[in-house]
N, C-alpha and C positions, 0 to 999 in steps of 0.2 A: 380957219384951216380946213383944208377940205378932207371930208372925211374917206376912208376907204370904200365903202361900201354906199350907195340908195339903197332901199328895199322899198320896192314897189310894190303897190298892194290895191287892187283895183275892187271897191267895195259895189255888190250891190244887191242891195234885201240879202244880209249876212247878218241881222240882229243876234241872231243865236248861237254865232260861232267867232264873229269879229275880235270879243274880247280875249278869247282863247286863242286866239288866232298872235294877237297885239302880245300880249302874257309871252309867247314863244319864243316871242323877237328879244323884248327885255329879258328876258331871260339869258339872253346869249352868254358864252363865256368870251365873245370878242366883242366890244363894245365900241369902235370907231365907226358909227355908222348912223346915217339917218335913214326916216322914216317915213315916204312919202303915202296916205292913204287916199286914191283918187276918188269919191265919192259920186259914183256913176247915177246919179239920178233917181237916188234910194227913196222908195216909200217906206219904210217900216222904220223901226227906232235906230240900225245902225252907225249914222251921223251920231246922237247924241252918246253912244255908247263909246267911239269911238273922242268923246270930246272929255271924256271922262279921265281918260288918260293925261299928265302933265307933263310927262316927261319933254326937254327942250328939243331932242331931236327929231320927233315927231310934226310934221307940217300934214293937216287936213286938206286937202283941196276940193270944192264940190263944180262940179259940172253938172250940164244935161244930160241922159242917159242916150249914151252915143255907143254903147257896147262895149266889152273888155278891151279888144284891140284899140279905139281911140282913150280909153282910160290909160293905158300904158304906156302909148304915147307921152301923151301928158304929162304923165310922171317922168319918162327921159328927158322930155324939153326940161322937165324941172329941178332934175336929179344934178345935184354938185359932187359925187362921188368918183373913183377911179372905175370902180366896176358896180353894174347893176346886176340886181337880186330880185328876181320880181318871188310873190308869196301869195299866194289864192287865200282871198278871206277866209274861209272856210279850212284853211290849210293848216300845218302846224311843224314847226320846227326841232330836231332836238338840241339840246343845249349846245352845243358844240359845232353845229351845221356852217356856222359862218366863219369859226376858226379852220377846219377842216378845207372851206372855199381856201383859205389865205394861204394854208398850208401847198394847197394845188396849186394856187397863184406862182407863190414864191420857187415851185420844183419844176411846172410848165411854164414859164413866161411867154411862150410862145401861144399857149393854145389862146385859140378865139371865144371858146367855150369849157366853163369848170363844171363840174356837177359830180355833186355826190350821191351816193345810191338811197332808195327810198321806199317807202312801205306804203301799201296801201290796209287803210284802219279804218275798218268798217263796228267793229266793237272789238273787248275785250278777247273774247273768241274769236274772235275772224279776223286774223291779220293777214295780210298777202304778201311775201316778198317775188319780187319782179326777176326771173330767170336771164339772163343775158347772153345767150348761146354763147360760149368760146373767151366769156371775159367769167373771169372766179368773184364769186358774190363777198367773200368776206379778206378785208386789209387790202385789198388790190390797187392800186393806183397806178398811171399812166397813161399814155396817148393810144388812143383807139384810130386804129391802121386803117379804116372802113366805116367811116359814121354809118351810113344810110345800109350797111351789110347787116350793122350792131344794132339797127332802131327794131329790127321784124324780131321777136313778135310784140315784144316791149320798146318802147320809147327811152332813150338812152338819155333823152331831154327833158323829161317830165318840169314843166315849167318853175313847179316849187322848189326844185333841185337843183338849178343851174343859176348860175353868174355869169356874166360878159362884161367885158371892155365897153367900159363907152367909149363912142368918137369923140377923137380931138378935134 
């Protein structure tokens, strides 16, 4: 059956954050989903860290180190889902980030682009939440009138945050 969701996850020298990274994903509270990790040409341990995991939805794939953009690729050619999720190794999810996608799914059917809002976590201290001129930061949802009006001074797309339609 094919699932709702890829989560594309394009590794490379991420030994120290991959498994925290992977942890995010299982962790979801919406679980229709695989797990593709592109393995960009990695010298360090994060291949076997990554192989440590067993869960079935999860597929490795290793390549030559051809940079993020062709690792993502990759992962769409590979992706059997409805809509893709890409996730920066390095990155981390809260529980709920994929339900919250679906929720946006099922109220926009129309948009090209889902994305929920996001934090930048630099430590316990230092967290940053992303200002969005003229859109309100907290319970807001709906279609923004002006992408490219809403990206200055923050990015309305922050890669770890958004889902898209794959092509038929």
């Amino acid at each position: 059956m094919q699932p709702i969701f890829s989560i594309i996850i394009p590794l490379y020298n991420k030994e120290k954050a991959i498994e925290k990274t992977l942890k995010s994903v299982f962790h979801q509270s919406f679980t229709d989903y695989e797990v593709l990790v592109i393995n960009d040409g990695s010298t360090d341990k994060s291949e076997e860290k990554v192989k440590r995991f067993s869960d079935e939805r999860l597929r490795l794939i290793s390549t030559e180190n051809k940079g993020v953009s062709q690792a993502r690729n990759l992962g769409i050619n590979e992706a059997k889902g409805k809509l893709i999720a890409f996730l920066d190794a390095d990155d981390y999810w809260f529980p709920n980030h994929l339900e919250k996608l679906v929720e946006l799914h099922q109220k926009f059917p129309e948009a090209g682009l889902l994305a929920t809002n996001y934090q930048f976590y630099y430590s316990d201290k230092k967290i940053i939440q992303p200002i969005f001129e003229g859109i309100p930061n907290k319970k807001w949802s709906g279609l923004v009138p002006d992408f490219f009006h809403y990206e200055i001074p923050n990015c309305l797309d922050e890669c770890s945050c958004c889902a898209q339609k794959c092509a038929s």
